[in-house]
C-alpha positions in Angstrom: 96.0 235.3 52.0 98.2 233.4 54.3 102.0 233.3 54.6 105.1 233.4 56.0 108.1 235.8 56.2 111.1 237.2 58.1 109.9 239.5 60.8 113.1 241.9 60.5 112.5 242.4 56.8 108.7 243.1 57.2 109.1 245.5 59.9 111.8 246.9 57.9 109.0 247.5 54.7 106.5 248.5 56.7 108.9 251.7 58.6 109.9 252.9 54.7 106.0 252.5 53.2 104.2 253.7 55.8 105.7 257.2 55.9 104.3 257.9 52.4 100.4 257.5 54.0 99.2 260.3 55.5 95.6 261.2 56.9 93.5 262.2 54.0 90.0 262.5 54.8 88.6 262.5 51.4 90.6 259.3 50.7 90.6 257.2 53.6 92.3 254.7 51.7 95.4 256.6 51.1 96.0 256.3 54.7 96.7 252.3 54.2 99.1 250.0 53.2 98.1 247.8 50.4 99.3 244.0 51.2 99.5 241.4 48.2 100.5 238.0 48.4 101.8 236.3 45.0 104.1 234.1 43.7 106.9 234.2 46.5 106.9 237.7 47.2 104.7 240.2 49.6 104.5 243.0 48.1 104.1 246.7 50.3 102.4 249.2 48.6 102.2 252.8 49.9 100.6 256.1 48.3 99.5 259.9 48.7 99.1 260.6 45.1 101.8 262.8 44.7 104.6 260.0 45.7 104.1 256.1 45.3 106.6 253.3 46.5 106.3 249.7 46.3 109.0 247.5 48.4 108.9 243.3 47.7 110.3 240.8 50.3 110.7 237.2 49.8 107.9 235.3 51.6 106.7 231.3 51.8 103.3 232.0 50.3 100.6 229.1 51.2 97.5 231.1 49.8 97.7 234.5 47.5 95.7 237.5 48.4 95.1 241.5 49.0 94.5 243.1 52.0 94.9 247.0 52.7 95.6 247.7 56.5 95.9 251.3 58.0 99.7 252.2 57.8 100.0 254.1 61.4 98.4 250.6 63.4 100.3 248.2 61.2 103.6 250.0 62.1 102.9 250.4 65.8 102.1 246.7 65.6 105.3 245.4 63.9 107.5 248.0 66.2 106.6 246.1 68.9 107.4 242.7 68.0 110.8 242.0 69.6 111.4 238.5 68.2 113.6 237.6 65.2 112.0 234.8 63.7 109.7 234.3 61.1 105.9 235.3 61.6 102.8 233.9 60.4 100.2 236.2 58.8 96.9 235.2 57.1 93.2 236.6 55.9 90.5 235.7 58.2 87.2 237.4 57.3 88.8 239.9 55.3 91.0 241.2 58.4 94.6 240.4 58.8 95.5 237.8 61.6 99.6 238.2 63.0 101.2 235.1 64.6 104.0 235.0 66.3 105.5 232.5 69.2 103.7 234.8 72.3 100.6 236.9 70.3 97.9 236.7 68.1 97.0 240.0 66.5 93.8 240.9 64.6 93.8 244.0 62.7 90.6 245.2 60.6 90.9 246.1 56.7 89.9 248.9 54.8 88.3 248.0 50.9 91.4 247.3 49.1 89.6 247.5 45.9 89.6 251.3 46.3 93.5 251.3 46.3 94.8 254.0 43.3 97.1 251.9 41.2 100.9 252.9 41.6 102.2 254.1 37.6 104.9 252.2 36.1 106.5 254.7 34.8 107.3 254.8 31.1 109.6 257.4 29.2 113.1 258.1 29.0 115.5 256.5 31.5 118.9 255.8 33.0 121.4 254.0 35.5 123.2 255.6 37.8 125.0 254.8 40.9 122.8 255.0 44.2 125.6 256.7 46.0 125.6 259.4 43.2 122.1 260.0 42.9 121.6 260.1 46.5 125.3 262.8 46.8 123.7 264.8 44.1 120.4 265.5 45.8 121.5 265.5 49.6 124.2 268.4 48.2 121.4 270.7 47.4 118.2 269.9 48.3 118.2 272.2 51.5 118.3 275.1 49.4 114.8 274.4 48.3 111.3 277.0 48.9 110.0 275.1 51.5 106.6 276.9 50.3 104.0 275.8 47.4 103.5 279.8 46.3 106.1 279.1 44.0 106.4 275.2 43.1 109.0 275.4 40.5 111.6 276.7 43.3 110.0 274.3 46.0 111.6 271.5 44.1 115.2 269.5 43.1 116.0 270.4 39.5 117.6 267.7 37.5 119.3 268.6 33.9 122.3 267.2 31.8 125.3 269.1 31.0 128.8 268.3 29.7 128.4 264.7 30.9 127.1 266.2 33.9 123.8 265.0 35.9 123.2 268.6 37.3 121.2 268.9 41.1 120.3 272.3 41.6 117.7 273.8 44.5 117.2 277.6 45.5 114.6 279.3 47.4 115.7 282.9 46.2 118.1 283.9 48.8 120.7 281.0 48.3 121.4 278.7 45.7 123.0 274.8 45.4 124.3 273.3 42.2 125.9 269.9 42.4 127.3 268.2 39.5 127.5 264.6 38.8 129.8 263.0 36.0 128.3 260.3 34.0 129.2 258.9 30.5 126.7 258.1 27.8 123.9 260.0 29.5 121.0 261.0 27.3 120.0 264.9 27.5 117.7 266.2 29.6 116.2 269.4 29.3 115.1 269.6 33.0 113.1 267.1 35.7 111.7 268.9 38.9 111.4 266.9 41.7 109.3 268.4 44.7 110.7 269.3 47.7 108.4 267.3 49.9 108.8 264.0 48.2 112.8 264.2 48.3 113.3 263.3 52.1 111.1 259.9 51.4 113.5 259.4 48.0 117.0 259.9 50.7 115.2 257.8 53.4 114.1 254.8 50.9 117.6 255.2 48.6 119.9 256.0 51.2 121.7 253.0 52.3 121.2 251.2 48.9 124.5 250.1 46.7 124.6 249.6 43.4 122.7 250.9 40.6 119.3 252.5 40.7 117.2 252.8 37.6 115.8 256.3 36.6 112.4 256.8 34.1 110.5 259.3 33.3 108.3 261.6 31.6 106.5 265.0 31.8 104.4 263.8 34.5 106.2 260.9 36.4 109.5 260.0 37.5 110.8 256.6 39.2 113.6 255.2 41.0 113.7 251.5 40.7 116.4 249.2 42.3 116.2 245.2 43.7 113.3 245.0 45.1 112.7 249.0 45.8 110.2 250.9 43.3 109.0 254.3 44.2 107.6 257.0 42.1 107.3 260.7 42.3 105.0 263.3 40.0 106.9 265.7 38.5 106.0 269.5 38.7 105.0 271.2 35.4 106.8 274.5 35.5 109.8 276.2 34.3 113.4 276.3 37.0 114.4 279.9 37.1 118.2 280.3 34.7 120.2 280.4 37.4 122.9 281.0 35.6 122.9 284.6 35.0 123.0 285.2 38.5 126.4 283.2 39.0 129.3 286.0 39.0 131.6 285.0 36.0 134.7 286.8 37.9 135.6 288.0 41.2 136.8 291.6 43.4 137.5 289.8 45.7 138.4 286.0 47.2 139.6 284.3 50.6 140.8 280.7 50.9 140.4 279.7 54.7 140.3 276.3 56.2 136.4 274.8 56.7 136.7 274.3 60.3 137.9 277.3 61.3 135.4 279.1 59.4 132.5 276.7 60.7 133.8 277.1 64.0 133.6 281.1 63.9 129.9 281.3 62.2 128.7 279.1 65.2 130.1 281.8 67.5 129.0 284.7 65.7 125.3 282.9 65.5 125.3 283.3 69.4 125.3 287.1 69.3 123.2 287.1 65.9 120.2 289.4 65.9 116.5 288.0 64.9 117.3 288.3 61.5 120.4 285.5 61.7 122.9 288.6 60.9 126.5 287.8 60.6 129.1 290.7 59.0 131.9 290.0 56.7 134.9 292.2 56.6 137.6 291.6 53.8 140.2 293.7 54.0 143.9 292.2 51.8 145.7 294.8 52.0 145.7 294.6 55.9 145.2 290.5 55.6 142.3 290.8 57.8 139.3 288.3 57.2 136.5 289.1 59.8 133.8 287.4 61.1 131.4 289.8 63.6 127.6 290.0 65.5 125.8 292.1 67.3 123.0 291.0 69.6 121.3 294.3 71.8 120.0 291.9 74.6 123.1 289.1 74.6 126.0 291.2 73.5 128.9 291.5 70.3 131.5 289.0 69.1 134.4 289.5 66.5 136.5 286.8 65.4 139.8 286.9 63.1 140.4 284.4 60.7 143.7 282.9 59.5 143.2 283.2 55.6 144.9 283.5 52.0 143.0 286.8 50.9 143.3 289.1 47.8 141.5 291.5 45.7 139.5 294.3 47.4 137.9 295.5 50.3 134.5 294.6 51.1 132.0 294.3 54.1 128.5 292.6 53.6 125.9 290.8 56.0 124.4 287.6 54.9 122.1 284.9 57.0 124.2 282.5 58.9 122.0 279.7 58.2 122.3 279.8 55.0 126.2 279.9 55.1 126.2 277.1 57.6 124.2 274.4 55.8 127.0 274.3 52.9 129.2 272.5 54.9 127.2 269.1 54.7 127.7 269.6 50.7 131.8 270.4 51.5 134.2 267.2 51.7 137.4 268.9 51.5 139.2 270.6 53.9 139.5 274.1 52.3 136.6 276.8 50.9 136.8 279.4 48.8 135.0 282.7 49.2 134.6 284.6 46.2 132.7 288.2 46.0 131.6 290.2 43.5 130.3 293.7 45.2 128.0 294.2 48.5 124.8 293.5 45.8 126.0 290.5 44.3 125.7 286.8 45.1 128.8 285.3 47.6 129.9 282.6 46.0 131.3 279.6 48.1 132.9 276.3 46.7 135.6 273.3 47.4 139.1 274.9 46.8 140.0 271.4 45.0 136.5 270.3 44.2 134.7 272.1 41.3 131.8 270.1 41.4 129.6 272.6 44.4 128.6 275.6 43.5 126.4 277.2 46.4 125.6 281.0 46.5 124.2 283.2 49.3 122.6 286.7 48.5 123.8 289.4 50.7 121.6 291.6 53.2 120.5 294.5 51.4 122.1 297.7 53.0 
């Protein structure tokens, strides 16, 4: 192997693949990144079995080769070379030798031959926007398990609906359903993404434009764009139908403007107790839409909200947290609260924008 490339766009590889290694101590390997040389491309290759990605940057290639080099010491290396030129790099008795202007770096190899291969994913597919793929998940994918008891929950579930690409995540207690039009999509019954391999799909996807090609299969699912290629497994289970639990009417509903009530929960969370409390009083009759906490060490807070309310009166608790990461799934400037009893889900959506669904399960009292 020996070549030459752009020092910003290697570093750049290197910071995406090397997050997918991870110390494995019955696969060493797994813990490198797999270099290959070929054509005018070096290839980055990156793997922990459960999530693959491959990244290609263009390169002046003198001699082709293969070279796997532990992910954690070839980042540190590459973070710490300031210049903005191109860099030399070459095999030299099967380790890797880095030349720039002021160094000369030699780092040892691991076998490269015991690399798993990467799965070029064959199935069903589709195109979608980057922006919308990467909208649709970052809208729910906080609602996730974050435990393995129950995979199917601990995961992003992708399905087709009325034109729809449908996002959904829940971890029991709260619920996020995104929807995403698209024409011409084929049906599908239901993908589930896991939970831990969606931040490396947001990181990876995130600032791409244009399209992104989706494939997959019961087992495997890709992402492909430009010179990106990652794949994910796929978890064999079945989503819970959510669906029942959504309230098909309402007692009771309040309009109120998003910043005043984001504003209010992050007061109440001050005086919350250890179980992230915050009360809920609705009364329409009286016009009064309260938000209050009690804390026995710190102290108590009420706050009164401006608000369009009707329909009856109702006081719940629910977890603050919950309530409070909907907002990064919100892009308008109004939210609707609609309730169906102190038992029953809260649901909370856009005023103008139909396509969020997110629902909190009240405190049981």
């Amino acid at each position: 192997m020996k070549l030459e490339c752009s020092v910003e766009k290697i570093k750049n590889a290197i910071s995406q693949v090397e997050r997918v290694t991870g110390k494995n101590l019955t696969l060493p390997i797994l813990n490198s990144v797999l270099l290959i040389a070929s054509g005018n491309l070096l290839k980055l290759r990156a793997t922990n079995l459960s999530l693959g990605v491959e990244i290609e940057i263009p390169a002046k290639i003198e001699k082709e080769g293969v070279l796997a080099i532990p992910g954690t010491t070839l980042n540190a290396v590459f973070s710490n070379i300031s210049q903005n030129e191109n860099i030399q790099i070459e095999e030299q008795n099967g380790n890797l030798l880095i030349k720039t202007k002021k160094s000369q770096i030699k780092l040892k190899s691991q076998p490269h031959e015991d690399f798993p291969t990467i799965p070029r994913v064959k199935g069903s597919n589709f195109e979608i926007e980057s922006s919308k793929l990467i909208d649709g998940i970052k809208s729910v994918f906080y609602s996730s398990s974050f435990s393995d008891i129950k995979p199917e929950i601990s995961s992003v579930f992708i399905y087709t609906h009325d034109n729809n690409l449908v996002f959904v995540s829940t971890d029991s207690f709260r619920l996020a359903e995104k929807k995403i039009k698209i024409k011409e999509l084929e049906e599908i019954l239901g993908i589930l993404i896991p939970y831990k391999n969606i931040g490396e799909i947001l990181k990876v996807f995130g600032e791409l434009k244009g399209m992104i090609r989706v494939c997959f299969n019961k087992n495997q699912i890709s992402f492909s764009a430009d010179n990106l290629y990652l794949t994910s497994r796929i978890i064999d289970g079945i989503f819970p139908d959510y669906k029942q639990i959504i309230p098909k009417d309402s007692l009771t509903e309040v309009v109120v403007l998003k910043q005043d009530l984001l504003n209010a929960l992050k007061l109440s969370n001050i005086f919350s107790d250890k179980f992230n409390q915050v009360n809920l009083k609705i009364s329409p009759k009286e016009k009064i839409f309260e938000l209050s906490s009690a804390n026995n060490d710190i102290g108590e807070n009420k706050t009164y909200l401006d608000a369009v309310v009707k329909g009856e009166n109702i006081e719940l608790g629910f977890n603050y947290k919950y309530f409070l990461d909907c907002f990064q799934s919100i892009n308008t400037d109004s939210v609707s609260i609609k309730l169906s009893g102190i038992s029953r889900a809260m649901v909370i959506s856009s005023v103008s924008d139909l396509s969020f669904t997110y629902l909190i399960m009240p405190f049981n009292r």
